[in-house]
BAFI-217850 format. One line per 10 residues: number of its first residue (from 1); their letters; for each residue x, y, z of C-alpha. Coordinates in pm, 1 decimal. Layout:
BEGIN
NUM	A	X/Y/Z | ...
% end
This chain:
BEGIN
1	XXXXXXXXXX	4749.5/-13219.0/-8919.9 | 4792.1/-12877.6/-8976.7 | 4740.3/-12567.8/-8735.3 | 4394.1/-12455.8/-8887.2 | 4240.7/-12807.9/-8851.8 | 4376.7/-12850.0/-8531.2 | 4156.4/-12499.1/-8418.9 | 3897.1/-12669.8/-8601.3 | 3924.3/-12960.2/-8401.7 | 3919.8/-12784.6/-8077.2
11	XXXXXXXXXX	3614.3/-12587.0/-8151.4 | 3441.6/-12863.1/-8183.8 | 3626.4/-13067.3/-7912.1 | 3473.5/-13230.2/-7583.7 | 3273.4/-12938.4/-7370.5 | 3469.5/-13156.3/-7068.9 | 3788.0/-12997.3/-7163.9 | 3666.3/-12640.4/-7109.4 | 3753.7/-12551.2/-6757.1 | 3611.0/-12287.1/-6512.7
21	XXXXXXXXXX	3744.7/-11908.1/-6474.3 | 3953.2/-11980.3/-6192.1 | 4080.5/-12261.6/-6374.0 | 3935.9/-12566.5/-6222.5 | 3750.5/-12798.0/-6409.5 | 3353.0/-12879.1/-6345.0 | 3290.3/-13078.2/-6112.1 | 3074.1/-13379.3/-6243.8 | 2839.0/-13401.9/-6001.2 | 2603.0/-13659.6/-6122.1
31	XXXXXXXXXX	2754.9/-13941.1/-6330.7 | 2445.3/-14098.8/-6570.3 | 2494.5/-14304.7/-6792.2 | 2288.8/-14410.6/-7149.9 | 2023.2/-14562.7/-7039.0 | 1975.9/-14452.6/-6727.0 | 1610.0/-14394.2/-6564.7 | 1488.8/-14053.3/-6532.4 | 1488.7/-13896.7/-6192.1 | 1188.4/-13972.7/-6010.1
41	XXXXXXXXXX	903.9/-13637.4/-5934.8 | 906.9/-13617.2/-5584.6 | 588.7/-13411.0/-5656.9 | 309.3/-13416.2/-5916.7 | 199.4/-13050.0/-5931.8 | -1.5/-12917.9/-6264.6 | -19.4/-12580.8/-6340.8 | -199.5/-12369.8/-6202.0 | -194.6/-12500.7/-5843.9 | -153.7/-12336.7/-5554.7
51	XXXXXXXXXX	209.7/-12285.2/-5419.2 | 269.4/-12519.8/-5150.0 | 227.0/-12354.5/-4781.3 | 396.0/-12445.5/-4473.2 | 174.2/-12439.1/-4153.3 | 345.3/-12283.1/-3883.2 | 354.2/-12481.6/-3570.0 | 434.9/-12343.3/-3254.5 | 649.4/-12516.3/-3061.9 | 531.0/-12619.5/-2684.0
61	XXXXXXXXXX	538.4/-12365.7/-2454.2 | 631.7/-12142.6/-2684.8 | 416.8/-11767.3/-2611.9 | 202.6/-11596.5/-2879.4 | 388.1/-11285.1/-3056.8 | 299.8/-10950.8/-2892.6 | 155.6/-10712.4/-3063.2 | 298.4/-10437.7/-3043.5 | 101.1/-10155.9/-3223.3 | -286.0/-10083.8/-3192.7
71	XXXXXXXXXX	-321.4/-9966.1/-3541.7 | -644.0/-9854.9/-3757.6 | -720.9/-9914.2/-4097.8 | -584.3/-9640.9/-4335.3 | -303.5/-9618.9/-4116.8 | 63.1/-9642.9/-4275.2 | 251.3/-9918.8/-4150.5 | 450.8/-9831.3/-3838.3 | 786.8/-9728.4/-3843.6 | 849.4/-9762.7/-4186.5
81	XXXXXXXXXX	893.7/-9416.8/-4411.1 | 631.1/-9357.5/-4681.8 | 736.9/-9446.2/-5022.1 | 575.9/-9415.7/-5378.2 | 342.6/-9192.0/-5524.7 | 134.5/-8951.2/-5350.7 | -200.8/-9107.7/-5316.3 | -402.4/-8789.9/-5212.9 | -739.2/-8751.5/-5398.5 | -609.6/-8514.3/-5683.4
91	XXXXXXXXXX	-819.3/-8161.3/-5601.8 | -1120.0/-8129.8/-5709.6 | -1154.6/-7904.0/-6090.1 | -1246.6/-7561.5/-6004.1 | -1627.2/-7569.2/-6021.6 | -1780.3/-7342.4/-6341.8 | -1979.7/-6997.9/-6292.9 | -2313.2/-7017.3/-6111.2 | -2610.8/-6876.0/-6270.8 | -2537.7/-6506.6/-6052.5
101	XXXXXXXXXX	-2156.8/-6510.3/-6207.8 | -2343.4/-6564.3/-6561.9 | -2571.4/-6292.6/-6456.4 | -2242.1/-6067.5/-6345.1 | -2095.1/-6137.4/-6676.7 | -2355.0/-6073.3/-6921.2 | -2451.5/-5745.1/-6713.6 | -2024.1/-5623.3/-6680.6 | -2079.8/-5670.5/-7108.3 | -2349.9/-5487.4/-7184.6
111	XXXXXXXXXX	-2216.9/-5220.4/-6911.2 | -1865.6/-5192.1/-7037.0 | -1916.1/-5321.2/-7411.7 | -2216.8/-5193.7/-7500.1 | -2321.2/-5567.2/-7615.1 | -2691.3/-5605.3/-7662.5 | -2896.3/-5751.8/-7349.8 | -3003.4/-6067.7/-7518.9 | -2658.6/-6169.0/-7720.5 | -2502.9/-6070.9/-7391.4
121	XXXXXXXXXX	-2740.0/-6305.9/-7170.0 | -2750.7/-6592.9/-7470.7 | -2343.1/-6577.0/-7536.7 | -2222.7/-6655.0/-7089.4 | -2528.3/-6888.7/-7124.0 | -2393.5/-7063.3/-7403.8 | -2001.4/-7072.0/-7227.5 | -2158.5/-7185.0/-6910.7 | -2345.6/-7527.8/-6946.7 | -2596.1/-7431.2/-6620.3
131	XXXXXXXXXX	-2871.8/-7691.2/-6636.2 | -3248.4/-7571.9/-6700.1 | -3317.3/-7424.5/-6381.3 | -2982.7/-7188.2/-6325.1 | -3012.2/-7077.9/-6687.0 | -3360.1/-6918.0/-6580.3 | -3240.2/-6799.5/-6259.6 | -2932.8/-6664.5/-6430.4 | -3161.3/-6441.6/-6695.4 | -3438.3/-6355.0/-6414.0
141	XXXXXXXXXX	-3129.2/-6183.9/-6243.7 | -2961.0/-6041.2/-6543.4 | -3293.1/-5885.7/-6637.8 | -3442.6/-5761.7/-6310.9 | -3088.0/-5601.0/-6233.0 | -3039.9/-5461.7/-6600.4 | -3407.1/-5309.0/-6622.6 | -3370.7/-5127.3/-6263.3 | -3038.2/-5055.9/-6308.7 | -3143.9/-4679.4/-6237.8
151	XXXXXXXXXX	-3380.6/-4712.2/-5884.2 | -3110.5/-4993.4/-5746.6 | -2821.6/-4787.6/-5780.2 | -3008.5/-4492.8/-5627.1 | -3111.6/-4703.5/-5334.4 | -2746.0/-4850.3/-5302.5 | -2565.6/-4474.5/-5328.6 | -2780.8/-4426.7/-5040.9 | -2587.5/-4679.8/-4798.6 | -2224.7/-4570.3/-4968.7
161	XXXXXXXXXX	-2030.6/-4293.3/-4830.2 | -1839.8/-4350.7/-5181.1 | -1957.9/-4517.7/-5493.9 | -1686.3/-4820.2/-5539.5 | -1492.3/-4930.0/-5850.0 | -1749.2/-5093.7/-6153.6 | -1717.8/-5475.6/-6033.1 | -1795.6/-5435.9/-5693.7 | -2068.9/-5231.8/-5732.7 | -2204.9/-5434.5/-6035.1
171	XXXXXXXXXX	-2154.6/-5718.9/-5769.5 | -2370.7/-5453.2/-5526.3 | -2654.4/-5435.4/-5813.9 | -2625.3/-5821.4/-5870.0 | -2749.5/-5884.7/-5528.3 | -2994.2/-5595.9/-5472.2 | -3233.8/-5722.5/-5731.2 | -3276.7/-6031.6/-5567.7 | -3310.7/-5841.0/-5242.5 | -3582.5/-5581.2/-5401.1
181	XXXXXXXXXX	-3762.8/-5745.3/-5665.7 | -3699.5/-6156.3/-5650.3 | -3902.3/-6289.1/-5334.8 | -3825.4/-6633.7/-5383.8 | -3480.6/-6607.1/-5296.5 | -3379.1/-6617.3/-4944.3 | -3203.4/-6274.6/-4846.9 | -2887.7/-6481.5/-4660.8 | -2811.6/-6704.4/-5020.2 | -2838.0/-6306.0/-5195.0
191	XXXXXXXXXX	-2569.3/-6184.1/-4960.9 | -2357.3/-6445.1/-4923.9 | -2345.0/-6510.7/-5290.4 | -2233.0/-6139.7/-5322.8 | -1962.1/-6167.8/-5074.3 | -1807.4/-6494.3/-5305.1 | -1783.2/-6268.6/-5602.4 | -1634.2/-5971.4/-5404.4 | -1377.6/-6256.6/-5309.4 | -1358.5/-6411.5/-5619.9
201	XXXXXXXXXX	-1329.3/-6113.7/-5798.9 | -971.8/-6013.4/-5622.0 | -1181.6/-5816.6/-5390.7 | -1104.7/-5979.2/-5045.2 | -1093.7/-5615.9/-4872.0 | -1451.0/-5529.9/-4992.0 | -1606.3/-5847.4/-4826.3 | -1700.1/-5637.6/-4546.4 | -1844.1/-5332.4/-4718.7 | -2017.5/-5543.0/-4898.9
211	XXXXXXXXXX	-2147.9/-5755.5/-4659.3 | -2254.4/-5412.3/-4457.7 | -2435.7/-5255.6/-4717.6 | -2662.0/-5576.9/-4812.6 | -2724.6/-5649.3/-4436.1 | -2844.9/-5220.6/-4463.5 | -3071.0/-5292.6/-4745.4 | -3247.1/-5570.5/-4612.7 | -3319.8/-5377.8/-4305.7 | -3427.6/-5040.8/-4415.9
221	XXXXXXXXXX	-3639.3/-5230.3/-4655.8 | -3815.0/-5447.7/-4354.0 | -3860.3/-5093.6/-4196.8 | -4033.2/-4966.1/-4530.5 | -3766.4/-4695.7/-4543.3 | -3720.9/-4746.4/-4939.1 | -3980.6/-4456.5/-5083.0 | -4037.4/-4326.3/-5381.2 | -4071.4/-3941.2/-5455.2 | -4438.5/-3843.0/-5453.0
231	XXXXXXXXXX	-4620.6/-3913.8/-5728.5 | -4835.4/-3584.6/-5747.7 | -4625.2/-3350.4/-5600.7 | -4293.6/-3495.9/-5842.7 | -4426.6/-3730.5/-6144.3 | -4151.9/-3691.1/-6359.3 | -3905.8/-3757.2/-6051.2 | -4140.2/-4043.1/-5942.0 | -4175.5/-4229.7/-6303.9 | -3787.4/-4179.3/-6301.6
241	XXXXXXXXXX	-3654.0/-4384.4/-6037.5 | -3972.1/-4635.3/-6025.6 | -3887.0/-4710.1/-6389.0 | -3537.2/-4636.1/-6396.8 | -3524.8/-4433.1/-6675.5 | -3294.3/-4109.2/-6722.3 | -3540.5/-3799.6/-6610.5 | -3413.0/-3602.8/-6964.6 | -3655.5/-3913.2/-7148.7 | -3876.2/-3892.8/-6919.2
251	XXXXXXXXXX	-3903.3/-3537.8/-6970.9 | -3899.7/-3610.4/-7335.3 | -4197.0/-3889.2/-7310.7 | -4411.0/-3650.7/-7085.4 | -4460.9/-3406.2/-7325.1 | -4523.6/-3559.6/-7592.9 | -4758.9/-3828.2/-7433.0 | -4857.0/-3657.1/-7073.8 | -4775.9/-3850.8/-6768.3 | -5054.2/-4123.9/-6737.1
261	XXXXXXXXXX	-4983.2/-4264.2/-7131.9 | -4606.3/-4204.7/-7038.9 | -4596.7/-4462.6/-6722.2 | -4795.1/-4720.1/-6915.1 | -4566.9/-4748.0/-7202.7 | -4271.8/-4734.6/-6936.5 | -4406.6/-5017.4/-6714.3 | -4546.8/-5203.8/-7015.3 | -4387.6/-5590.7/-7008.9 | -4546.2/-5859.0/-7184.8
271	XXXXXXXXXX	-4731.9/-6094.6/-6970.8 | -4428.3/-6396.6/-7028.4 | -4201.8/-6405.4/-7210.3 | -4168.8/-6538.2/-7567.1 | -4004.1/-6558.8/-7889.1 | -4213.7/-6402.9/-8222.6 | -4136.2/-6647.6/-8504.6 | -4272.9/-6699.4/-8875.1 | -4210.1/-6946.8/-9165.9 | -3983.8/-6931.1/-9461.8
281	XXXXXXXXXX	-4329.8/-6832.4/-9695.7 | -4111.5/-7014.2/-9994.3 | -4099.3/-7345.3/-9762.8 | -4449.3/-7357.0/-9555.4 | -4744.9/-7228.0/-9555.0 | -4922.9/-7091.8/-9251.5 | -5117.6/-7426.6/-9189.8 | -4809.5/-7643.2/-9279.4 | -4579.1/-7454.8/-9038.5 | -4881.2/-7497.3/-8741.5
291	XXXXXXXXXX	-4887.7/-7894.3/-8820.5 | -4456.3/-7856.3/-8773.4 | -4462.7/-7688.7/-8436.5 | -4709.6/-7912.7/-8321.3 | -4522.6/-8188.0/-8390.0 | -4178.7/-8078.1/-8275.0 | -4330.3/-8004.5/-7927.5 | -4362.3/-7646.9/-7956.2 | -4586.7/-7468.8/-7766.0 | -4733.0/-7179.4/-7973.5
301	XXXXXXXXXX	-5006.9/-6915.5/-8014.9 | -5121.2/-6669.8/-8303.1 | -4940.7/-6346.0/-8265.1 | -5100.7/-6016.4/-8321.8 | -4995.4/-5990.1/-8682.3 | -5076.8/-6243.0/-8953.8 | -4831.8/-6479.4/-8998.6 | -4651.1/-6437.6/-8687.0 | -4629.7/-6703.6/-8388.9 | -4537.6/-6638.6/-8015.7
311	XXXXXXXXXX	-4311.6/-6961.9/-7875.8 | -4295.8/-6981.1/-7502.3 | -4078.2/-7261.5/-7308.4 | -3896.1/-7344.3/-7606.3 | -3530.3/-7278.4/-7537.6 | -3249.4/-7110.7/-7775.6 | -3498.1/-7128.9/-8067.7 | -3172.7/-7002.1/-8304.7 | -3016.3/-7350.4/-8205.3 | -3330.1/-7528.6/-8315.8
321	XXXXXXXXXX	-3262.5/-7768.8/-8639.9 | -3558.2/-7609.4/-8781.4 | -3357.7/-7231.9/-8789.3 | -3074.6/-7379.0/-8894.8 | -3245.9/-7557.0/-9181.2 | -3447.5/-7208.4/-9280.3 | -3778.7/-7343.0/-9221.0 | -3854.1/-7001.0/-8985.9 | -3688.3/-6692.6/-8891.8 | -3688.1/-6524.9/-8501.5
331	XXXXXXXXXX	-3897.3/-6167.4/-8571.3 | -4080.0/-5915.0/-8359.4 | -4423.4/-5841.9/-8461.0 | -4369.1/-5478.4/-8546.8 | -4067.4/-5579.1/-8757.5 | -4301.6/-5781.0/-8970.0 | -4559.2/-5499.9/-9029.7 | -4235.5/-5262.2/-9108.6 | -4179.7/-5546.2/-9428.1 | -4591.0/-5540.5/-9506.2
341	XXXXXXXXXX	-4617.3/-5154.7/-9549.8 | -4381.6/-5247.4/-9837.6 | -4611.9/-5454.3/-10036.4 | -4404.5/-5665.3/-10169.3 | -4534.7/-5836.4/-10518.8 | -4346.5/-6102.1/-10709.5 | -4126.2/-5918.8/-10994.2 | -4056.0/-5600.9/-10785.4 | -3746.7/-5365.1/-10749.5 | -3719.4/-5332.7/-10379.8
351	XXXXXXXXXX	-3459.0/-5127.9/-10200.0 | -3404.5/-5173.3/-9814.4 | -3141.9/-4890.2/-9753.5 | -3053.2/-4943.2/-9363.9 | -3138.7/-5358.8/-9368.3 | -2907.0/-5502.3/-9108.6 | -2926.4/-5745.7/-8969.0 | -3177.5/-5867.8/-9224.5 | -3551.3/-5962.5/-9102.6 | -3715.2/-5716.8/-9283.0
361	XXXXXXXXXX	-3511.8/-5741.5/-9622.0 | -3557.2/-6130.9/-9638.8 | -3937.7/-6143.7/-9542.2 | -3965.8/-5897.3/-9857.5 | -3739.9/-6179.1/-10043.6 | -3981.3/-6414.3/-9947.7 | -4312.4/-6280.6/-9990.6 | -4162.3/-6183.7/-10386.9 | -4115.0/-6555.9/-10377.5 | -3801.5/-6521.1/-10514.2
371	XXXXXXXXXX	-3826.0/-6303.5/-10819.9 | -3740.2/-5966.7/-10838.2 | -3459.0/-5782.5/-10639.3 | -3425.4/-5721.4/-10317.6 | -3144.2/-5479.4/-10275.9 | -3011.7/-5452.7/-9922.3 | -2762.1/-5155.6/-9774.0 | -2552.6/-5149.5/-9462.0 | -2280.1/-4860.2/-9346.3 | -2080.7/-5140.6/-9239.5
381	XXXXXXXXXX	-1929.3/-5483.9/-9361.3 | -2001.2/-5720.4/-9105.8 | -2339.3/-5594.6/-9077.9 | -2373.8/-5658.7/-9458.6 | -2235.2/-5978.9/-9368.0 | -2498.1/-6080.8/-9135.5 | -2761.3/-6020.8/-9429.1 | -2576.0/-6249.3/-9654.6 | -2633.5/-6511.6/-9349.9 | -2940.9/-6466.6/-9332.9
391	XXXXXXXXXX	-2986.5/-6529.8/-9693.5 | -2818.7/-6798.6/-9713.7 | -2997.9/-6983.2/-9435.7 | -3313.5/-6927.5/-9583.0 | -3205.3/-6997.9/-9987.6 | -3303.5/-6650.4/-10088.9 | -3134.1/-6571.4/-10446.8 | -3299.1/-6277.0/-10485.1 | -3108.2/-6060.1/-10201.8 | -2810.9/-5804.3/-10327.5
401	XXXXXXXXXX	-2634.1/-5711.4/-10017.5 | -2388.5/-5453.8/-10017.2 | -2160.2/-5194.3/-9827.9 | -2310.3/-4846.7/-9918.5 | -2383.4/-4542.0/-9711.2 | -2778.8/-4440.9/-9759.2 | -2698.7/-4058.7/-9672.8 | -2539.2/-4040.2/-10043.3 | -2781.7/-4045.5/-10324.6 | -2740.6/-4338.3/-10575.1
411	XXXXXXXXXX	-2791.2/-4197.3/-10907.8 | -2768.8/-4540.8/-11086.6 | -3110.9/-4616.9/-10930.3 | -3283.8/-4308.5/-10973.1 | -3644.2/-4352.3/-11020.6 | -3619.6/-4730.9/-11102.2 | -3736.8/-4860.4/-10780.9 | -4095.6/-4973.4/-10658.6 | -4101.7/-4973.8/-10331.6 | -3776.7/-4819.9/-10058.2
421	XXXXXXXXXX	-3786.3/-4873.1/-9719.1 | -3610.9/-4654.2/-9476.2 | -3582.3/-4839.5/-9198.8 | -3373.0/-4555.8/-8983.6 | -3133.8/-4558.1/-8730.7 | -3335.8/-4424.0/-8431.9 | -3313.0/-4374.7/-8026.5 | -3509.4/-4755.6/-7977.2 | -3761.7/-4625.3/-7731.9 | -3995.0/-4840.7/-7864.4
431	XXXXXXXXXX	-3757.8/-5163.8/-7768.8 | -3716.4/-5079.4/-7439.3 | -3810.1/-5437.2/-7367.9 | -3536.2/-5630.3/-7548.4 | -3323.5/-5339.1/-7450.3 | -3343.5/-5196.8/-7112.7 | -3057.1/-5018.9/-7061.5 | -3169.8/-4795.1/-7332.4 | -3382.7/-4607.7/-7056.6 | -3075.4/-4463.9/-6830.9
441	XXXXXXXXXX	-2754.0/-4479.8/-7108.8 | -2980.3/-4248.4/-7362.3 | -2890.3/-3842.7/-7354.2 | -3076.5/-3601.1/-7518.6 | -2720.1/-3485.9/-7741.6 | -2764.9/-3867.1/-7865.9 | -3150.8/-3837.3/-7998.9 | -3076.2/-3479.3/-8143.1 | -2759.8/-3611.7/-8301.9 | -2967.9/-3878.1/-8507.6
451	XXXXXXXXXX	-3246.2/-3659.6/-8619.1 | -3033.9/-3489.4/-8935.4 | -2906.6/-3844.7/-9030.0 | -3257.8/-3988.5/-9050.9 | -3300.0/-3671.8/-9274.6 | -3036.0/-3678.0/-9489.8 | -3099.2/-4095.6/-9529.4 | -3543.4/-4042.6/-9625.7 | -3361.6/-3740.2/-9870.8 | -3124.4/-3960.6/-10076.1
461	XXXXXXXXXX	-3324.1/-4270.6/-10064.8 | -3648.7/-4098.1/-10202.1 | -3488.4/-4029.4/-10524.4 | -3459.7/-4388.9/-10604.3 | -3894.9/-4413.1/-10593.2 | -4043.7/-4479.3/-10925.4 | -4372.2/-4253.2/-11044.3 | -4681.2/-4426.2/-10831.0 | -4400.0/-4606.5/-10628.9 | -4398.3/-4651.1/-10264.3
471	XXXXXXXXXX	-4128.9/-4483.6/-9973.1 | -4211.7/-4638.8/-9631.3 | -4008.0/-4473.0/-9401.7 | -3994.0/-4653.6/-9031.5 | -3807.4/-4652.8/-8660.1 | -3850.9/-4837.7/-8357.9 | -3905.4/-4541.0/-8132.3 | -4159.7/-4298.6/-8003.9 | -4047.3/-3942.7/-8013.1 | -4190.9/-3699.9/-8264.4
481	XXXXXXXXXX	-3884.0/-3547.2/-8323.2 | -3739.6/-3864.1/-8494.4 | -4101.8/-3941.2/-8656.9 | -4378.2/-3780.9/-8755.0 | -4220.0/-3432.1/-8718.5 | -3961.3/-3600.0/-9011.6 | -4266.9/-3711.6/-9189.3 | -4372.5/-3313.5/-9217.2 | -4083.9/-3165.4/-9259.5 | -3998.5/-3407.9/-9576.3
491	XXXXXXXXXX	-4345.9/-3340.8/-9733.9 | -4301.5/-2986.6/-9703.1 | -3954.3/-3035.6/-9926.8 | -4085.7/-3265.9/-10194.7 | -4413.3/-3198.3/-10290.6 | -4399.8/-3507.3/-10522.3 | -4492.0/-3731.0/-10246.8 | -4823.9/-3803.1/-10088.3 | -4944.1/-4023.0/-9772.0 | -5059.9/-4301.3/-9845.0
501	XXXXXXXXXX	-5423.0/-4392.4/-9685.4 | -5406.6/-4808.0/-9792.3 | -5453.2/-4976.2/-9412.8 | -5523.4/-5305.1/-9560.0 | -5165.1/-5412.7/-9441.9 | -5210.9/-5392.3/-9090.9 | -5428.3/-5585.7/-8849.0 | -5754.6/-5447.5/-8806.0 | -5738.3/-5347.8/-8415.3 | -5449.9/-5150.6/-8529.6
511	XXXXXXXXXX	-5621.6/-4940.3/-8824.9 | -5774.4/-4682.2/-8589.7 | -5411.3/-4535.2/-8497.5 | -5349.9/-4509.9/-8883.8 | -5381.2/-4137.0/-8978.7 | -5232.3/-3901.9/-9238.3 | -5044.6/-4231.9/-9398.5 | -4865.0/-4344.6/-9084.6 | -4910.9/-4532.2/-8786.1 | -4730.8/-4490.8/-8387.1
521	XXXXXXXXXX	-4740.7/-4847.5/-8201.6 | -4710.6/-4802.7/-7879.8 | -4598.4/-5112.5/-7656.5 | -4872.8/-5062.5/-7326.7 | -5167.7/-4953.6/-7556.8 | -5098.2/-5233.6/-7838.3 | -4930.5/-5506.8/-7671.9 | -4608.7/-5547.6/-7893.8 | -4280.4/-5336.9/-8006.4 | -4334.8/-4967.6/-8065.2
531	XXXXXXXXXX	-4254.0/-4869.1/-8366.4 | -4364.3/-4607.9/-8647.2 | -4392.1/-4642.2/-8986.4 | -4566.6/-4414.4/-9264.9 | -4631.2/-4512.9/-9634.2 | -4559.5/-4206.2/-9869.8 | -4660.5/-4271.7/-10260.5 | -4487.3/-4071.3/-10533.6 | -4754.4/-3926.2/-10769.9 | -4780.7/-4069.0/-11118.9
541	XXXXX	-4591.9/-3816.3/-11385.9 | -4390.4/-3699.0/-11100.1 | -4000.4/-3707.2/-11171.5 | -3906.0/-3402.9/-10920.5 | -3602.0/-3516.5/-10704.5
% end
């Protein structure tokens, strides 16, 4: 045979002939033969049964094993080096703010940001997922500090040889509201508290003074040490610090209202608080939108003005489905009589020069029930934005929002509207409320700086005022300067207008305080915002700019 058969032949040869790597053959140690039985089973085990054991027998005589280490459960085995994994309980996650570090924050915002209380308040809220009962404690805080900002630091500067860097002494005003004005809170949790910020804050080396001046407080106020300038002898000085409120306004107020009418609108508060709502008037009526809150759990009441609802207990109300859907809008009361002085009709030409964020403008919108125009000006973009929001939320298709700068006359929309509202930008006096820091970060240079803008806005916008149309000129503050002295001094330059005596708008407790075309709200006499607003009519056949 030839060589490739022969490989062929080997390959598949005998497996006997292959031989081991040291080149023995295998042994053949069993040698069965066809037909052979199988081994027998020594054991008949199925699966699934236990291994076999063997019992340990001692042998006789044989002693017990020693033992040799007393050990404890949890214990690692003796002598023998730890291996593996660390199995430590991992460290616990940091733990979020408390309701006083959500109080810090919003208060460090509005003092170093100039954010508004309430977005301040509602945005560390929103970050910090407190359950029900810190998120009150957290605003209670916020707002007692915040609205006697003025008398706390006063009593703290008192017990400081030097006034310490903005944290710490925000920290400082943090915990002296609870001591001064929250009795429900033990004075020990107050300090303590305060002395975990300081540290938490970077501030380990202020512990102390901190500590020190809290422990002061709470003493000198035990003693009844903390006094108030005399009422008689120093009223302005006195309604001052008890209301924290810059002495220049107080001044201001004083003169214009005495001091008895002056102390009631500063320690005016509503009795609880709530949130003013209305419908969408192009989605529900007034009965319709009573039968809604009902049913969605609201608790509710009839506001002051028409139309207008006060909500207590019910939350974020702007994170309610029925906001988001449009069905009603978040509005103070005085807000809403600002858009009724307008007398809005369907088919109207409406200009709101000075509309941001919106209320006033879309209430308008909706009381046109969507016809006409509704044309809306802001200075700035994302203010004009906000309107556009606002709009959208509510389907209003009869809003034009724009950028545009009232102050410059539009000569496009000379005498071709029938009703502009001036809605001006103003000191806020009248807010003082939703606003408290208004009361000690207002100067006199800041009023007397917006008193020729309000001017040169009423100016510019009047022009735009049809024959027999209507200029409603309003702000949400209480000084003459920026009101009724603006009303005068603009009559006395264009004779063309007139006040207008129609009270038929406003609620009829409010009628009395309607003279010479315009109205002053005050918050302690009339129980909501105080605002002003005056209705001037142009006189029929008059086209003088």
């Amino acid at each position: 045979m030839d060589q490739g058969n022969n490989k062929n032949q080997n390959q598949g040869g005998n497996k006997r002939d292959f031989k081991h790597r040291d080149g023995k053959p295998f042994e053949k140690k069993y040698d069965r033969k066809p037909g052979d039985k199988p081994f027998e089973k020594k054991f008949d085990r199925k699966p699934g049964d236990r291994p076999f054991e063997k019992k340990f027998e001692r042998k006789p005589g044989e002693k017990p094993f020693e033992k040799k280490y007393d050990r404890k459960p949890g214990d690692r085995p003796a002598g023998k080096k730890f291996e593996g994994r660390d199995r430590r309980p991992a460290p616990a996650k940091p733990a979020g703010p408390s309701a006083r570090d959500v109080a810090l924050r919003a208060l460090r915002s509005v003092a170093r940001n100039d954010a508004y209380a309430a977005q301040a308040l509602d945005r560390e809220l929103s970050a910090a997922h407190l359950s029900d009962e810190d998120r009150r404690l957290a605003a209670s805080i916020f707002y007692f500090t915040l609205e006697n900002r003025l008398r706390i630091e006063h009593v703290l500067a008192a017990r400081l040889k030097t006034r310490p860097e903005p944290e710490v002494m925000d920290i400082l005003c943090i915990a002296a509201a609870q001591l001064l004005f929250m009795d429900k809170i033990p004075d020990h949790a107050a300090v303590d508290e305060a002395v975990k910020q300081a540290r938490r804050a970077g501030r380990d080396g202020l512990t102390a003074l901190v500590n020190g001046v809290l422990r002061s407080l709470i003493r000198d106020r035990d003693a009844g040490e903390l006094t108030l300038p005399e009422r008689d002898a120093e009223p302005e000085a006195y309604l001052s610090e008890k209301y924290s409120t810059a002495p220049e306004l107080v001044a201001r107020l004083s003169a214009a209202y005495g001091v008895d009418q002056t102390e009631e609108i500063l320690a005016w508060s509503p009795d609880r608080r709530s949130d003013t709502i209305r419908p969408n008037r192009m989605r529900m009526s007034d009965a319709a939108f009573e039968a809604w809150l009902t049913q969605n759990g609201l608790a509710w009441e009839h506001a002051t003005v028409s139309g207008a609802y006060r909500v207590t207990g019910a939350g974020k109300l702007s994170a309610h489905e029925g906001y988001r859907k449009g069905l009603f809008s978040i509005q103070g009361e005085s807000s809403m009589l600002t858009a009724a002085a307008v007398g809005a009709k369907p088919g109207m030409q409406v200009l709101d020069a000075c509309a941001a964020p919106g209320g006033k403008t879309c209430l308008i919108a909706e009381t046109m029930q969507g016809t006409g125009r509704v044309y809306a000006w802001d200075l700035h973009e994302h203010r004009v934005e906000l309107i556009r929001a606002a709009a959208r939320r509510l389907e209003l298709d009869n809003i034009r929002a724009q950028v545009r700068d009232a102050a410059k006359p539009m000569e496009s929309m000379e005498l071709s509207m029938d009703a502009v509202l001036v809605d001006a930008p103003c000191s806020g006096l009248g807010v003082m409320g939703d606003k408290p820091d208004i009361k000690y970060r207002l100067t006199g240079a800041t009023i007397d700086a917006l008193v020729p803008v309000q001017k040169s806005i009423l100016n510019a916008c009047a022009s735009c005022v049809k024959p027999g149309g209507l200029l409603v000129y309003s702000t949400c503050t209480l000084l003459p300067e920026e009101n009724e002295k603006q009303i005068e001094a603009f009559l006395n330059l264009h004779p063309e207008f007139a006040p207008d005596g129609d009270d038929k708008w406003l609620p009829e407790q409010l009628r009395a305080h309607y003279v010479n075309g315009y109205i002053q709200i005050l918050p302690g006499r009339d129980g909501i915002e105080g605002f002003f607003i005056a209705r001037l009519r142009r006189k029929a056949g008059s086209y003088e700019r």
